[in-house]
N, C-alpha and C positions, 0 to 999 in steps of 0.2 A: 265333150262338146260344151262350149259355153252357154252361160245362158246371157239372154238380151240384158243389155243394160238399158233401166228407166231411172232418168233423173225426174225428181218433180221438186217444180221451185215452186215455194208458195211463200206468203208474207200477208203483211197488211195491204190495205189499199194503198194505190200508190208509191209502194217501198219500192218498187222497179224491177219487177217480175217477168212483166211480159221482155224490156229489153233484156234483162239477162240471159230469159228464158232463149229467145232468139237468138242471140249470140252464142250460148251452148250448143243448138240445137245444129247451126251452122260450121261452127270445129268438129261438131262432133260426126256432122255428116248424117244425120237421122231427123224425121221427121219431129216435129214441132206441132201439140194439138193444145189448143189454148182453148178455157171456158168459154169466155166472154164473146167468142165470136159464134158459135153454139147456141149461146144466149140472144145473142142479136138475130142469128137467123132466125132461132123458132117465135122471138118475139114480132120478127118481119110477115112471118107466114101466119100468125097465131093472133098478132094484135094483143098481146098480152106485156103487162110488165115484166122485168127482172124479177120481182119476188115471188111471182107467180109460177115463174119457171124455173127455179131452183132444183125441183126436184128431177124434172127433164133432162134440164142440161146436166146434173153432174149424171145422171145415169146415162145419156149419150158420151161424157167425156172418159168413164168410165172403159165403155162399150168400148170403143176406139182405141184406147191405149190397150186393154186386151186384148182386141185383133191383131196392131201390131205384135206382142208378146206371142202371141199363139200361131203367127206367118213367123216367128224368130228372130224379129226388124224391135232394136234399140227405139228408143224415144224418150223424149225432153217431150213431159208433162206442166203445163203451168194455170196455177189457181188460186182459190184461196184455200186453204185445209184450213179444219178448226179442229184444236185436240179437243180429243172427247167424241168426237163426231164422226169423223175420216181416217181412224186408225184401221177401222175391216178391211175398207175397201183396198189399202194399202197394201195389208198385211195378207190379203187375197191373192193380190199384184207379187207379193215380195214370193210367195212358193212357186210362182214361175217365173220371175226373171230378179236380177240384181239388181235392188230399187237403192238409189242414194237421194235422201232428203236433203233440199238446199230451201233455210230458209233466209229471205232478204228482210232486214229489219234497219229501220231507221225510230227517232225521235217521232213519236206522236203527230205531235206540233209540225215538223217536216212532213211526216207526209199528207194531213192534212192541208197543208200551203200548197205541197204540190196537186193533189185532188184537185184543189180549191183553184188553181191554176186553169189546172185542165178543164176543168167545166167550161171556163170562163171562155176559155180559148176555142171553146167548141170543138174540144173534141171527145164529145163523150154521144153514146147512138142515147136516142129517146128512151130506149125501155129501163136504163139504170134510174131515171130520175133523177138524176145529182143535183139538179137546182132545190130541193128541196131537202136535198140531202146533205149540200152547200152552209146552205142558209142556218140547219141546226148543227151544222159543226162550226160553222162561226159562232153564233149564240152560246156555246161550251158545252152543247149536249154530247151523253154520250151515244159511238153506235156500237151497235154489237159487232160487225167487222170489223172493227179493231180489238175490241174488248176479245173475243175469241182467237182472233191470231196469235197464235201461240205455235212454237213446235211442237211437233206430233210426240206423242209419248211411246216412243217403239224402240226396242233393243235392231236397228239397221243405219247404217252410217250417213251421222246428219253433219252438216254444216250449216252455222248461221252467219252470213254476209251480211255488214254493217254497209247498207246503201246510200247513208250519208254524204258523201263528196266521193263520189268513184265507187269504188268497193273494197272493201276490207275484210279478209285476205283478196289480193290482186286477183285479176281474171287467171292470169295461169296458174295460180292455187287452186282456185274453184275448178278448172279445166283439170289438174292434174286429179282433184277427187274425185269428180265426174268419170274421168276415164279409168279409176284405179280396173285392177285387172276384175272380170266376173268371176263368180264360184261356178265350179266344172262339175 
């Protein structure tokens, strides 16, 4: 018997996670559990910030991708992983199902423009803050969500996508590592 395939995309802010992550989640036919929306709920019900809930939410998004693994149901995971931080939880993940690390990486400066977009354009929920988040990455501060984005330091098959203009390797590259076969 196979075991479940979990892809988890993760990247910097705004490297373009959630769209890939979507798109995978849709070829591949398996559900799709993103943080950020985890985040907003508890912050809707809780009246708290994103930073606040940090620890919540990965431990719900956690929860969630292991149920699917333990029902035997594949899943396209997406977030921010920071090496050094999220290799346990991963490598918890990896002795029950075939975990393939995708990570989306662009220029700095690009995803920052895009963040910096997005704020603007109103589409970000209240608890991330971004206007202030906005403001000191125009000024040239640094933040740690980028600074930490990094791929994960694990001997399990990663791919890093340059999110710059499309993706690079092509979507059916990333589709064909995504579905390579499970270990039995």
């Amino acid at each position: 018997m196979s075991s479940p395939i979990v892809v988890l995309v993760s990247g910097q802010p705004a490297s373009g996670k959630t769209t890939l992550a979507r798109q995978l989640a849709a070829h591949l036919r398996v559900p799709l559990i993103s943080r950020d929306p985890i985040t907003e709920a508890l912050a809707d019900a809780l009246g708290h910030h994103s930073r606040d809930l940090a620890e919540p939410s990965f431990a719900v998004f956690w929860r969630l991708l292991n149920e699917q693994v333990d029902g035997g149901v594949g899943v396209v995971g997406e977030t921010n992983l920071h090496r050094g931080v999220s290799e346990p939880a991963v490598q918890h993940l990896a002795t029950r199902a075939s975990v393939r690390l995708v990570f989306c990486h662009t220029a700095r400066e690009v995803s920052v423009r895009r963040f910096t977009e997005r704020f603007e354009r109103g589409e970000s929920h209240w608890c991330f803050d971004e206007g202030r988040r906005a403001a000191r990455l125009r000024a040239g501060e640094p933040d740690l969500a980028w600074e930490r984005a990094k791929p994960l330091d694990l001997h399990l098959p990663q791919l890093i996508v340059d999110t710059t203009d499309g993706y690079a390797p092509g979507f059916d590259a990333i589709l064909a590592f995504a579905r390579a076969l499970a270990r039995t």
